[in-house]
C-alpha positions as CSV (number, residue, x, y, z in Angstrom):
1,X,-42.6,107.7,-146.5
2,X,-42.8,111.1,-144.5
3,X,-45.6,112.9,-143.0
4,X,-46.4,116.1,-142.3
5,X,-49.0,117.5,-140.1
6,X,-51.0,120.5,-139.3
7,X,-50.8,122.8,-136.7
8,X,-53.5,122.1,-134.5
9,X,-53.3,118.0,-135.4
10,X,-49.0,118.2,-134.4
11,X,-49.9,119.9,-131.2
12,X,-52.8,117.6,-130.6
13,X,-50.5,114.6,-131.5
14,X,-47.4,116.0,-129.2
15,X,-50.0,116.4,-126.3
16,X,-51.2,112.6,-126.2
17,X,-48.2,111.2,-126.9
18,X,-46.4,113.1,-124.3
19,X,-49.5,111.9,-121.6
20,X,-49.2,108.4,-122.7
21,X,-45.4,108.2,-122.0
22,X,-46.0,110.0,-118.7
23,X,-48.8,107.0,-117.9
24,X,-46.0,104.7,-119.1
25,X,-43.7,105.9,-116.4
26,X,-46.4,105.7,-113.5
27,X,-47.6,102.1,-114.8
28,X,-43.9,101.5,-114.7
29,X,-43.4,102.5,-111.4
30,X,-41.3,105.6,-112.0
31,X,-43.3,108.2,-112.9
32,X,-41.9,110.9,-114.5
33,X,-42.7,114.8,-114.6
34,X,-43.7,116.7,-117.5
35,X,-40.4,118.5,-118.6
36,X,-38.6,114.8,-117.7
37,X,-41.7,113.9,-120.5
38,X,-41.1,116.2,-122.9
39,X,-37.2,116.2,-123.1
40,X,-37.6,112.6,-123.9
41,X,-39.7,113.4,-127.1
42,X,-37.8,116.0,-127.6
43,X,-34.8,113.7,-128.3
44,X,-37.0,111.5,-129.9
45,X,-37.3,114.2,-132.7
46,X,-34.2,114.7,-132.9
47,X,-32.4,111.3,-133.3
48,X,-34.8,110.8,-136.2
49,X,-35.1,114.7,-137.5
50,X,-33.1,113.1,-140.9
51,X,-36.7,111.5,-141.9
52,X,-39.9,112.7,-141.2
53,X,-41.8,109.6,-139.5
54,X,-45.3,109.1,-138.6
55,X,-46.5,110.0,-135.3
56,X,-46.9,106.7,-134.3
57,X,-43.9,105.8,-135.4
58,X,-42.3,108.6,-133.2
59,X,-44.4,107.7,-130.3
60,X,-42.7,104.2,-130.4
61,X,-39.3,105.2,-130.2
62,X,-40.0,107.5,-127.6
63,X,-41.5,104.5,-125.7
64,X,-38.4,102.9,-126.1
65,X,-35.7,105.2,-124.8
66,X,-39.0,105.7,-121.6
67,X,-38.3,102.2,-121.0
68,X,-34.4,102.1,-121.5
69,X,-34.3,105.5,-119.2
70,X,-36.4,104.0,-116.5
71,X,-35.2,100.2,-116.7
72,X,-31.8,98.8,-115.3
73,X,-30.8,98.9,-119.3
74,X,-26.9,99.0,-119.9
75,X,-26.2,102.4,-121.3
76,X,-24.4,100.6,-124.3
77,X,-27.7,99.5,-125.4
78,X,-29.5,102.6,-125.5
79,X,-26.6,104.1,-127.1
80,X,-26.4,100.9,-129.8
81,X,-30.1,102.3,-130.3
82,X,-29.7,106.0,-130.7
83,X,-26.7,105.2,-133.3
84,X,-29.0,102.7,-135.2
85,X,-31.8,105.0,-135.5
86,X,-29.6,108.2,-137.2
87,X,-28.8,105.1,-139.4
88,X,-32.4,104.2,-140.8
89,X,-33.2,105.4,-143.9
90,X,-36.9,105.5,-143.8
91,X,-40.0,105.1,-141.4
92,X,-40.0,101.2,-142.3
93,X,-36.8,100.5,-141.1
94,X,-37.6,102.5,-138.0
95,X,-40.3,100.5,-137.3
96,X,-38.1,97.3,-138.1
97,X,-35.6,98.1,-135.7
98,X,-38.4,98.8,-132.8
99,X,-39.6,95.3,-133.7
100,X,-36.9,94.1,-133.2
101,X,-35.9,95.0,-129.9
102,X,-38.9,92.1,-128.5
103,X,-37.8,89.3,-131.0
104,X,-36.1,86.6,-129.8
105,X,-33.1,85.8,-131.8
106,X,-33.5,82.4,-133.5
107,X,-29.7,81.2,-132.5
């Protein structure tokens, strides 16, 4: 599924997405300063500019590479995540692979 937006609704969306992440950093005790904010979306876009994903869906792997950036995450993981992500196919498996990253594996 791909979505497109409007002018006025993609900078609206951009704009709260970007706060939120910034709110994420504070709450996580590192905050982070707009351009820091932006860049981070900004590769966001562009790990998953082969599919056109939901905003939400956007906003949540943006989240995730806030959290790997800001946590004592080993860089192979974030990098296992980037790769995985230029390999989805669509928005659902986007969302699958977010999920899960806070499943416990069953072994």
């Amino acid at each position: 599924m791909s979505y497109s937006f409007n002018r006025d609704e993609d900078a609206t969306l951009v704009q709260a997405v970007q706060e939120n992440l910034q709110q994420m950093s504070v709450q996580l005790g590192q905050p982070q300063d707009a351009d820091a904010i932006q860049h981070l979306y900004q590769t966001a876009q562009a790990l998953l500019s082969h599919l056109s994903p939901d905003p939400l869906t956007l906003a949540r792997v943006a989240g995730v590479l806030l959290v790997y950036q800001l946590s004592d995450t080993d860089p192979s993981e974030e990098k296992w995540f980037k790769s995985e992500l230029q390999t989805c196919s669509d928005g659902e498996a986007i969302e699958e692979l977010v999920d899960s990253l806070s499943r416990p594996d069953s072994l």
